[in-house]
C-alpha positions as MATLAB code, in Angstrom:
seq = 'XXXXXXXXXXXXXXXXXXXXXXXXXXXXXXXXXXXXXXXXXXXXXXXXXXXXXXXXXXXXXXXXXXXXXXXXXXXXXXXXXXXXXXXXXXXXXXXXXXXXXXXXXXXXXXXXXXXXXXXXXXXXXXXXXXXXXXXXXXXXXXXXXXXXXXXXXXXXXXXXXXXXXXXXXXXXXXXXXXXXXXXXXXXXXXXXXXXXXXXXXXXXXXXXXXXXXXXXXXXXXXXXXXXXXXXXXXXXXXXXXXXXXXXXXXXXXXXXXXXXXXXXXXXX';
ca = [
       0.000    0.000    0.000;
       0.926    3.529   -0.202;
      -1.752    5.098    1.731;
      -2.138    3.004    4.839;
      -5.386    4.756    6.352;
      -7.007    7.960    6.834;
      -8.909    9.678    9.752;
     -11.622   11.920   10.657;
      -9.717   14.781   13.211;
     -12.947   15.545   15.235;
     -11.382   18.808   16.610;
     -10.950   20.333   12.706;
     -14.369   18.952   11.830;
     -16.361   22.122   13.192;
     -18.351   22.910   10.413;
     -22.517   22.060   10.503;
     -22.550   22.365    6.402;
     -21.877   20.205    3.746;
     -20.433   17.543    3.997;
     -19.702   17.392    7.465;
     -23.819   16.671    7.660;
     -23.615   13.627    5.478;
     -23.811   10.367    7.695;
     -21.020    8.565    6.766;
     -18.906   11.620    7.622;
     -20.585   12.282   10.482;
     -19.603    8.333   11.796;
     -16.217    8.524   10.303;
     -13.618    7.650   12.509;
     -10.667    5.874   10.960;
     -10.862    3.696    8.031;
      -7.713    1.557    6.599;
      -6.700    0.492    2.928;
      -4.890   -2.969    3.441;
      -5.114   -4.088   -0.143;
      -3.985   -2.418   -3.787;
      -7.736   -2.315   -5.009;
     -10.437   -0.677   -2.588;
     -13.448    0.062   -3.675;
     -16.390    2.322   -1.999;
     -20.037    1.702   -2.727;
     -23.124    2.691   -2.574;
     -26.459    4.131   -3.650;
     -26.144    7.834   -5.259;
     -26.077   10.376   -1.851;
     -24.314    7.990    0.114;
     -21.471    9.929    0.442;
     -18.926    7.606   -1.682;
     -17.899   10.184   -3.906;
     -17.855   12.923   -1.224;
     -14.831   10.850    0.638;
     -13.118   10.232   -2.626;
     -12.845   13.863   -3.440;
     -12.009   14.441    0.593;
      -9.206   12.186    0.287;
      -7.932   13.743   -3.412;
      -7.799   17.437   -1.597;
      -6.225   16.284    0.923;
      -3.599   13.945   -0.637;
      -3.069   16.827   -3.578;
      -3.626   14.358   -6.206;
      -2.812   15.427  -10.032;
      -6.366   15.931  -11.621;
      -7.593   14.699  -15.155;
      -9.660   17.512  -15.672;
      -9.786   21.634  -16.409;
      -8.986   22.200  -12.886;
      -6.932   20.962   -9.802;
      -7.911   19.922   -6.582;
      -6.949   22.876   -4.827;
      -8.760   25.639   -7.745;
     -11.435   23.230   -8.732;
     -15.011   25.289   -7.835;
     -17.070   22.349   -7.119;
     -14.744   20.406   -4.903;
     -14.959   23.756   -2.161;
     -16.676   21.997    0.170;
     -14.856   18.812    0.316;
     -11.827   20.719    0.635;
     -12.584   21.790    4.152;
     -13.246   17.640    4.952;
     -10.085   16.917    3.221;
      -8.294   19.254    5.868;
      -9.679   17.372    8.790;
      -8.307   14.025    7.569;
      -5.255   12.906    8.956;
      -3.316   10.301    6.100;
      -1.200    7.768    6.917;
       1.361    6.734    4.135;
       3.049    3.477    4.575;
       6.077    5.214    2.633;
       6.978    8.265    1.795;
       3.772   10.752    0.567;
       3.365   10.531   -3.409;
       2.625   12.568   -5.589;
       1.995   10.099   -8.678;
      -1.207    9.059   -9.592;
      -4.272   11.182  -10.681;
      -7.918   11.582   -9.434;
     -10.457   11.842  -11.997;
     -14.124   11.658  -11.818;
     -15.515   10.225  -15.430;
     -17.210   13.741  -16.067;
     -13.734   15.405  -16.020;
     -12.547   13.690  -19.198;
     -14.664   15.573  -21.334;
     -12.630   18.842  -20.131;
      -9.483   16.849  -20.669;
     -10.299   15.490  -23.824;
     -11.197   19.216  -25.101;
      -7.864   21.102  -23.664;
      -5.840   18.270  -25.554;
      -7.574   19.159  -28.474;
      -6.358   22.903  -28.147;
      -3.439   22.224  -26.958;
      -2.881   19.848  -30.425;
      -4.485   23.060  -32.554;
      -2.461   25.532  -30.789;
       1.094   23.393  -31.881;
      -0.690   22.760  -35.495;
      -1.322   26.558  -35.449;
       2.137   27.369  -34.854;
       3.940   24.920  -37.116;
       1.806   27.133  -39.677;
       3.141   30.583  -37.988;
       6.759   29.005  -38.069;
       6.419   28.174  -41.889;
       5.031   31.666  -42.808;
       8.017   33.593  -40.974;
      10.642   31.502  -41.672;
       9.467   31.399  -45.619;
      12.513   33.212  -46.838;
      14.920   31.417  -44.639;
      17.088   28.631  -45.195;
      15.710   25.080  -44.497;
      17.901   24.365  -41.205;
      16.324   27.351  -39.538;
      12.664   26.826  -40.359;
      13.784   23.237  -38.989;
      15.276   24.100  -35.268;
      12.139   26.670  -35.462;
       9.766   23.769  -36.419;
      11.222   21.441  -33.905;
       9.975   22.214  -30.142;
       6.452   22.186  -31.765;
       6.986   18.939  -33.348;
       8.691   17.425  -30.339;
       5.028   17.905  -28.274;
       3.001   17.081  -31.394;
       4.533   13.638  -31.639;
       4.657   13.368  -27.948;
       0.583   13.146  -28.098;
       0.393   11.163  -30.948;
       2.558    8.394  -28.704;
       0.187    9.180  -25.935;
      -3.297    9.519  -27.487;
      -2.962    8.371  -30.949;
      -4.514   10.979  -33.820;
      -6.770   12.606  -31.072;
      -8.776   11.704  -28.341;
     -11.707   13.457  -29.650;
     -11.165   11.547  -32.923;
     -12.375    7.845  -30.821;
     -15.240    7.089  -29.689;
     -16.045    8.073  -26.227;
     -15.508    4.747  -24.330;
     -12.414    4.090  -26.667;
     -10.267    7.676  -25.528;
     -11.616    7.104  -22.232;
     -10.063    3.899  -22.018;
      -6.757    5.365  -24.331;
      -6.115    8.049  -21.429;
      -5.930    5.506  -19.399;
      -3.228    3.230  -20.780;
      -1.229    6.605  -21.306;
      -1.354    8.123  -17.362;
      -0.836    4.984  -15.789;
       2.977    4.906  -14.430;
       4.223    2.640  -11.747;
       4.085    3.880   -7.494;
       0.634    5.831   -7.985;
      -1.859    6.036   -6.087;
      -5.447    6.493   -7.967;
      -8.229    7.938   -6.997;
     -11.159    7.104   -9.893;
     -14.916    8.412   -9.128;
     -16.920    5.961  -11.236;
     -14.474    5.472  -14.057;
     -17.150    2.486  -15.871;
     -19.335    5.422  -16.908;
     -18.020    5.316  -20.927;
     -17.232    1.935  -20.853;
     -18.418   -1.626  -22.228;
     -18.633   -4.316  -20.434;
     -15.286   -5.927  -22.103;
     -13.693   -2.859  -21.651;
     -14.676   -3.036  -18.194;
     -12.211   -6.180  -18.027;
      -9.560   -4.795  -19.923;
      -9.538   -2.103  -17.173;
      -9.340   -4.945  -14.542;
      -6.174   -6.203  -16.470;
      -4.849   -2.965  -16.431;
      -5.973   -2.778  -12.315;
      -3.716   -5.932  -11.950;
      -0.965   -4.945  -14.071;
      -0.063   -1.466  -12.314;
      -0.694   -3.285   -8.657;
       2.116   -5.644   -9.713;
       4.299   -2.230  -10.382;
       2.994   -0.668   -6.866;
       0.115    1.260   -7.836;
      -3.037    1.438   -5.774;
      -6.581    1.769   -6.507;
      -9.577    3.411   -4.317;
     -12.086    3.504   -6.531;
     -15.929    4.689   -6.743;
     -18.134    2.520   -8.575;
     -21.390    0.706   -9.088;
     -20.427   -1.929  -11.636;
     -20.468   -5.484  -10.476;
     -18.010   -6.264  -12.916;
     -15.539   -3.594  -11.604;
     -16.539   -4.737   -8.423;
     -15.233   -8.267   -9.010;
     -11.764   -7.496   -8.853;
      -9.998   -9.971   -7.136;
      -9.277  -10.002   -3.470;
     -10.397   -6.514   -3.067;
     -11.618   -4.366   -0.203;
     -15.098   -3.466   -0.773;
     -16.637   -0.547    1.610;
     -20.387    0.164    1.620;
     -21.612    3.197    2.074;
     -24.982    2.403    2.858;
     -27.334    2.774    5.978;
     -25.104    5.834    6.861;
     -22.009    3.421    7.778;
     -19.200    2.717    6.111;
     -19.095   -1.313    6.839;
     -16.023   -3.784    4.720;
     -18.687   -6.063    2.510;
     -18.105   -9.069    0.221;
     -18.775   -9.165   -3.098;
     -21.370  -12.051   -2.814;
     -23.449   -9.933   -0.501;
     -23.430   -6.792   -2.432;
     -26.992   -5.635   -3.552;
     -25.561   -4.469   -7.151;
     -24.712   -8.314   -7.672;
     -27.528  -10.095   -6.571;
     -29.909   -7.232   -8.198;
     -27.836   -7.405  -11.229;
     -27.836  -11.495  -11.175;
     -31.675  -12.146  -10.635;
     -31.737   -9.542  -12.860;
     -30.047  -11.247  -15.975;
     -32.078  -15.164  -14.803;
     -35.229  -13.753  -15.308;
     -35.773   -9.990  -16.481;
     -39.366  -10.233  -17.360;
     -40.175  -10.436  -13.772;
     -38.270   -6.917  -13.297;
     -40.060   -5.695  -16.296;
     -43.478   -6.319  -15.892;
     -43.727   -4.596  -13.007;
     -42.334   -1.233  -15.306;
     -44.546   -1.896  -18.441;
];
């Protein structure tokens, strides 16, 4: 592990407001990641996402997104709960890794874009001023810009913006993944397909092999099935360790898929 365990400091936890009021914050004491995977949760309001974000403030993660923790508009409030958690790191802190939730990539996926138009843009200023020059110069000129240009074509292939959703979704993650981080991922099944949903569990195992660990926000059962995993549940106000058998998202999901016409004639 890299982060052993965090904890609610009672005495910096003053404030009656959001989201000091939610119930799982209120009965937070101290909870502990013993394994490279955790995963919190729970129905939508349970507060799941609302630690996540706590625990990216107050770690300082990297953000995939328009914004960082510390400057990001909607994560104000949590940034008060992220000061009254005390983190445990089992080595050194780290500051590898990224927290993303999956409605972040869209601003990610649009300043890459720019950021690719803005180097195409100035290839096309470099060729215009250097027109009358000799090729070596309009070369060192043309370089820098190419140097980044081909750096996100390694990265992203042609674009991001030029897959499909699910498909650059699942690109940025091959390309940010790097060895000793610790990742922080609010519901990243949202673009994905089921088998890309277990491609991402290969890629879970492969980066825990090279150190990284995984806390994780999700509802899929098939995220949820990583192996030998922490599960926390967020529901009934507590935050209680679960196993997968017993989670609610399975067995829904399961009696679900044996027999949906007796979900569905209740609905039509």
């Amino acid at each position: 592990m890299i982060l052993e365990s965090i904890t609610l400091q009672r005495m910096k936890a003053l404030s009656a407001a959001f989201p000091f009021t939610v119930p799982v914050i209120q009965r937070l004491d101290t909870l502990h990641f013993s394994t490279p995977v955790t995963f919190f949760v729970g129905e939508n309001g349970s507060g799941k996402s609302t630690l996540l974000e706590a625990i990216a403030s107050a770690v300082g993660a990297v953000t995939v997104g328009s914004d960082s923790v510390e400057t990001d508009s909607t994560l104000h409030a949590v940034r008060q709960l992220g000061q009254a958690l005390k983190l445990v790191w089992t080595t050194k802190r780290t500051r590898r890794g990224f927290f993303m939730r999956s409605e972040d990539f869209f601003g990610y996926a649009r300043r890459m874009a720019q950021v690719r138009q803005q180097l195409e843009q100035d290839l096309q200023d470099v060729e215009t001023e250097y027109q009358d020059r000799s090729d070596y110069a309009r070369g060192l000129a043309r370089m820098p810009h190419m140097r980044e240009l081909t750096e996100l074509q390694r990265l992203y292939g042609e674009s991001l913006d030029a897959q499909s959703h699910g498909e650059s979704y699942f690109k940025l993650f091959q390309s940010r993944f790097v060895p000793d981080g610790l990742y922080l991922l609010d519901e990243p099944e949202a673009p994905l397909s089921p088998i890309r949903q277990l491609a991402l569990l290969r890629m879970l195992k492969q980066m825990t092999t090279q150190g990284g660990q995984f806390i994780i926000a999700t509802h899929s059962p098939i995220i949820l099935a990583y192996p030998d995993a922490t599960i926390y549940s967020f529901d009934d106000g507590h935050i209680t360790s679960v196993d997968y058998e017993s989670l609610e998202h399975v067995t829904l999901t399961r009696a679900f898929l044996n027999d949906p016409q007796q979900y569905l004639q209740h609905l039509l």
